[in-house]
C-alpha positions as CSV (number, residue, x, y, z in Angstrom):
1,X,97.3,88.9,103.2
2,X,95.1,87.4,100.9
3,X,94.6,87.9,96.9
4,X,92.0,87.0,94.8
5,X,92.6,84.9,91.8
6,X,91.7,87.1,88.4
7,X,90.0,83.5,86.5
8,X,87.8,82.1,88.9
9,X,87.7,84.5,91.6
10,X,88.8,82.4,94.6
11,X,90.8,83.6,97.5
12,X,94.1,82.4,98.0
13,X,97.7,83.3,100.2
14,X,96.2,83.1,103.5
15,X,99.1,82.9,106.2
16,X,99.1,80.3,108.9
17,X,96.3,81.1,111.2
18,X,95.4,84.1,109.7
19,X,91.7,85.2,110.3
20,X,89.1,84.6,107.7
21,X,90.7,81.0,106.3
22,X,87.3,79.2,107.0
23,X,85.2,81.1,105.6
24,X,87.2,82.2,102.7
25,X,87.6,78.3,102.0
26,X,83.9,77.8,102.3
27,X,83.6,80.4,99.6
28,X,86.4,78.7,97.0
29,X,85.0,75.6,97.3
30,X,81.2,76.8,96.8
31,X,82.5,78.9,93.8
32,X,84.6,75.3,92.1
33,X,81.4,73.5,92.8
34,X,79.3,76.1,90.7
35,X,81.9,76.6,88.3
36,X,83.8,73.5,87.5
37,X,82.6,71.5,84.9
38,X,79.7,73.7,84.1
39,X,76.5,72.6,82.8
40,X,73.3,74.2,83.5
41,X,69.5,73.4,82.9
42,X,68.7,76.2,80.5
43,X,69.7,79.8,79.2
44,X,65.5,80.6,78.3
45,X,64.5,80.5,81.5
46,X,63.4,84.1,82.3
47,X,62.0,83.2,85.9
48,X,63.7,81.5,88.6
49,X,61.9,78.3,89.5
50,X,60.0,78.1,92.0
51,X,60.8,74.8,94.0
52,X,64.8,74.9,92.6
53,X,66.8,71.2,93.7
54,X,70.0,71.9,95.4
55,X,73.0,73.2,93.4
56,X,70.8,73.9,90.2
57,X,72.6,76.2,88.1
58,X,70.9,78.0,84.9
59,X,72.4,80.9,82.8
60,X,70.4,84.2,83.0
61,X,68.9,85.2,79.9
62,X,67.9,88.7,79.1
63,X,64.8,89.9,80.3
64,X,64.9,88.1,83.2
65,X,62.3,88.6,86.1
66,X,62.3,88.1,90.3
67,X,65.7,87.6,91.4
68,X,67.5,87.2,88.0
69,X,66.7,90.5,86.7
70,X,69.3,92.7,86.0
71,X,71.9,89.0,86.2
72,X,72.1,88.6,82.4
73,X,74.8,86.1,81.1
74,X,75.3,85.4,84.8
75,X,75.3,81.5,86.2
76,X,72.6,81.3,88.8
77,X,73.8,79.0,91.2
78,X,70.6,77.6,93.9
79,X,73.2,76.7,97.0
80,X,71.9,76.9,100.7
81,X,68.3,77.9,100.1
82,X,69.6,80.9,97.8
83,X,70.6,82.4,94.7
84,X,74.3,82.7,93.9
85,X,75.6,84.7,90.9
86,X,78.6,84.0,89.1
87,X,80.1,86.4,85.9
88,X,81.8,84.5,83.5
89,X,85.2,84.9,82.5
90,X,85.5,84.7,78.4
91,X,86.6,81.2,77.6
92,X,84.3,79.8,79.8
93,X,82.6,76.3,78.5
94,X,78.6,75.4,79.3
95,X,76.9,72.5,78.7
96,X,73.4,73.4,78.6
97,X,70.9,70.3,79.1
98,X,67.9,72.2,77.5
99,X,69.6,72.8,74.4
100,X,72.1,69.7,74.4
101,X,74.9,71.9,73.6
102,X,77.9,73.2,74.4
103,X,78.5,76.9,74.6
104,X,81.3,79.2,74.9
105,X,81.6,82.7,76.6
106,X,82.8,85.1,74.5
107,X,83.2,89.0,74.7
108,X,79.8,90.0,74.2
109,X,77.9,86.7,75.7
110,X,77.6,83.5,75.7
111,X,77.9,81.4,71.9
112,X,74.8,80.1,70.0
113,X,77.2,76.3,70.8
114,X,77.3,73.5,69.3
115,X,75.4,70.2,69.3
116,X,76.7,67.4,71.3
C-alpha cells in the first residue's frame, strides 16, 4: 500500500502492479519539477497573470486575489493550463527573480532573504 513521504509529499511503496502507479508517478514527478530547485518570479504579485508561460511558479503573497486568494505563502505552480498549490515545508529555499534573493521558509513564512 502506498505512503506519502512527510518532506515533499510524494507517494511512494507501490507494490508490483499495484493500481494507481501511473498516476501517482505523474503526480511525484509534477510535484519535484515545482519544487526542486525552487525559484519563482515574485512573492508581490497579488494577481495571477493573466497569459502565465508553462511551469511559472510565484509565491502567494497575502492579500492575494482570483485563484490565489486564500493560498498565502503557497508556491503557485502554472502546469497543464492550471494552477497548482504547493505548502512549504520549513527549511524550504527560494530564489525569487523579482527580488534577486534567496529566501528561506521559516515557521511563520517565508524570510525577508538575502541578496545574491
Amino acid at each position: 500500500m502506498p505512503q506519502l513521504d512527510p518532506n515533499l509529499g510524494l507517494v511512494y511503496g507501490w507494490t508490483l502492479g499495484e493500481s494507481g502507479w501511473h498516476t501517482g508517478m505523474d503526480a511525484n514527478l509534477k510535484r519535484l519539477g515545482a519544487i526542486v530547485g525552487l525559484s519563482v518570479t515574485s512573492r508581490a504579485t497579488t494577481a495571477p497573470p493573466a497569459s502565465p508561460a508553462e511551469g511559472d511558479r510565484y509565491i502567494v503573497p497575502a492579500g492575494a486575489t482570483g485563484a490565489w486568494a486564500g493560498r498565502t505563502d503557497q508556491i503557485a505552480v502554472w502546469i497543464d493550463g492550471a494552477w497548482e498549490y504547493h505548502a512549504p515545508k520549513v527549511g524550504w529555499l527560494a530564489y525569487i527573480a523579482a527580488e534577486d534573493r534567496l529566501a528561506v521558509y521559516k515557521t511563520g513564512g517565508w524570510s525577508t532573504g538575502v541578496p545574491i
